[in-house]
N, C-alpha and C positions, 0 to 999 in steps of 0.2 A: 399461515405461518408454519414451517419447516417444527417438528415436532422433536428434531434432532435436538442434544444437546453436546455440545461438543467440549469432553471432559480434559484434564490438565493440558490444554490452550491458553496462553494470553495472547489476544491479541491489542496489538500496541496500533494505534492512527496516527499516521503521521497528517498532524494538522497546525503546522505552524506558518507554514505560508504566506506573504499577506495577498499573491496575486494581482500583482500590479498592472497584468493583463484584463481585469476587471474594475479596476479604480475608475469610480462615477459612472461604470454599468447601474441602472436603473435607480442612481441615487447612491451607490454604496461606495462609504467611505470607510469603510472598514477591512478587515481581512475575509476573504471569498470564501470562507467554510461557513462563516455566519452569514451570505448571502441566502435571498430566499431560492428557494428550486420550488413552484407550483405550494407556494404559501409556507413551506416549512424548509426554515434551516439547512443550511447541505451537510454540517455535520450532525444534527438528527438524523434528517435522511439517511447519513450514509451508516449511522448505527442501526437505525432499525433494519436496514441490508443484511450488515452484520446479525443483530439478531436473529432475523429469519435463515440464517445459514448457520444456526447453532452457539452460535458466540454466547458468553457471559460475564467474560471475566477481562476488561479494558482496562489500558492506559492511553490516554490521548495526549501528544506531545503538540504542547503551543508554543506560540512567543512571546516574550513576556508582557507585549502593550494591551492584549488583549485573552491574556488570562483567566483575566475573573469575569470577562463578560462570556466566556466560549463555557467557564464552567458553570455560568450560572442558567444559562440558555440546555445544556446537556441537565445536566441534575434537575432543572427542573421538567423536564417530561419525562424521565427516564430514571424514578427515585426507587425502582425494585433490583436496578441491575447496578454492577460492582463497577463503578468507573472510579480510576484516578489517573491523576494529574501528574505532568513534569514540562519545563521549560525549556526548550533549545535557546539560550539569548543570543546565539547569532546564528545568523542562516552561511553553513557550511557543511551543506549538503543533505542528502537524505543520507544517509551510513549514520554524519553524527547526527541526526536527529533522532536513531532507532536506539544509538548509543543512549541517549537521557533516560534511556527506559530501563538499563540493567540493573537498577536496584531495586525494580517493582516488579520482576521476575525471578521465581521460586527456582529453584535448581533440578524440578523435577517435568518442568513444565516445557514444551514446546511454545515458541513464538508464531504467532500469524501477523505477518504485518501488510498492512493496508495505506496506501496514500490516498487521503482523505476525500480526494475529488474525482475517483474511479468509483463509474456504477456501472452494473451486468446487468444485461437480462437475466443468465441463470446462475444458481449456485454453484462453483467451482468447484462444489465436494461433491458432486451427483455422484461422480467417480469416483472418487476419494478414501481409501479408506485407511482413518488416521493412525488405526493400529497398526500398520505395517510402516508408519514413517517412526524412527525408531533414532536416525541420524544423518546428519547433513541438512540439506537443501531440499526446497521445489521451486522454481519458477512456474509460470503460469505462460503461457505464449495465445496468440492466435494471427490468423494469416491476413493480410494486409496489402495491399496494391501497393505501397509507397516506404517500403523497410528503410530506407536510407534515410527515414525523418525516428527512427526508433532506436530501440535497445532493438538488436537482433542476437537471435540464438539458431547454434546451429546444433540439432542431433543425431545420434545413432538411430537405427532402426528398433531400438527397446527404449528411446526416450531421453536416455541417458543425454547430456546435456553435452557436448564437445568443445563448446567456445560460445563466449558472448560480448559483443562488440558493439559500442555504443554507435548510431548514424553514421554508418560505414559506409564509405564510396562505391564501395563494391560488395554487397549484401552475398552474405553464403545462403540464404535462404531469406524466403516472408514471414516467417515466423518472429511478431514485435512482442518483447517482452510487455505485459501487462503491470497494472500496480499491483498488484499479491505477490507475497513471497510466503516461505514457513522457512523455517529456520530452526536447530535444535541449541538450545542452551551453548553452545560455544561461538557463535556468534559476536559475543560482548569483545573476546579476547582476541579474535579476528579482525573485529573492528581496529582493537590496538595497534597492530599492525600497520593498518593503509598510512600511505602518503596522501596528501592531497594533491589530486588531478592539477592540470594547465590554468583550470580556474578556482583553483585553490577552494575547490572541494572534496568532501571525503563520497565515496563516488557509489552508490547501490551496484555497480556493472563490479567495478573493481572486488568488493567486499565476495557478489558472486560467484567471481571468477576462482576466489582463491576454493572455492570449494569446488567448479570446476577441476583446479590443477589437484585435489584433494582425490578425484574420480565419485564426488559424494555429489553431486548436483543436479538430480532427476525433473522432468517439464511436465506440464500437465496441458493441454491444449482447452481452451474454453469454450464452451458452446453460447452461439446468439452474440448480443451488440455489446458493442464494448465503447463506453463512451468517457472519457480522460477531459474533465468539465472545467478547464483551465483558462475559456475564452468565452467572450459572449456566444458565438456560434454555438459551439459547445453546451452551452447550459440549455439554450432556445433547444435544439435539437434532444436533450435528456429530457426537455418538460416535455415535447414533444411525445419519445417514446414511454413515459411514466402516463400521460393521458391516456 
């Protein structure tokens, strides 16, 4: 375990999902965060992730049929660390899902946000260092044979982030956005802003962007596997690399 502790951070899970790309994988009728990954929980697992990369201070955003079962499973392995709760009751999008989480965010605090079913080989902060993130953005990226199934970002030679374009026909680069974001407290009111997308969601690329056009939107590239555990293949392949 990572000895770090990473001070005035929230980071907020986006775990509301039900995953209907896994409905009656291995028996489960419930929402895929409460599936097991190699005996325990994918959203334990993906907290003790978090733990070991310094985290302490959680919101995990659910839905509301499976609320009290996601907090009762979380609380009880994990009864030394600061977790709470909030409800997305409809699924329209991840932006407003991050949205449910602005009134359990301190105004001094920087957000990390995570979507629930992304696991690394390494910690993203090896590089990282929080003191000099002061405002704005970070996306996370890494390189990828098939960009035109992702969020792609394109950047400058300092990082700086230039555009990011959801499953684009014509990729500016292999650089696929990951599930990590950080974000500095104006977020909330950003969110205010968006329209909802073609499929009448509120859209993580678009919320992005506007910090893009902001010139505030810096990348971080990540090192080792990166696995987005949204399908049975998916999860076979994380217990896989967790073995």
């Amino acid at each position: 375990m990572y000895s770090l502790v990473v001070e005035n951070i929230k980071c907020i899970i986006a775990a509301g999902g039900l995953g209907t790309r896994l409905q009656e994988f291995r028996g489960n009728k419930s929402t895929k965060i409460l599936l097991d990954v190699n005996g325990t929980p994918m959203i334990n697992r993906q907290i003790s992730q978090l733990v070991n990369w310094g985290m302490r201070k959680f919101v995990i955003i659910t839905n509301p049929e499976y609320f009290n079962m996601i907090q009762e499973v979380t609380l009880g392995e994990f009864k030394d660390l600061n977790i709470e709760f909030t409800i997305q009751e409809e699924p329209k999008g991840i932006s407003h899902a991050l949205y449910q989480a602005r009134d359990y965010v301190d105004e001094n605090e920087k957000i990390f946000f995570v979507l629930g079913d992304n696991f690394f080989e390494n910690s993203p902060f090896n590089n990282f260092d929080f003191k000099n993130f002061h405002e704005g953005a970070c996306i996370f990226t890494t390189e990828v044979e098939n960009p035109e199934e992702f969020g792609v970002a394109e950047m400058d030679i300092d990082g700086k982030v230039l555009s990011i374009e959801e499953k684009p026909t014509n990729p500016k680069s292999n650089d696929a956005v990951v599930g990590l974001y950080m974000f500095d407290n104006s977020v909330f009111n950003k969110i205010d802003t968006l329209e909802p997308s073609a499929r009448g969601e509120y859209e993580i690329t678009d919320l992005c962007n506007i910090f893009v056009s902001e010139n505030k939107c810096m990348n971080l590239n990540i090192n080792g596997w990166w696995i987005d555990a949204g399908t049975p293949e998916r999860i076979i392949e994380l217990e896989d690399k967790l073995s």
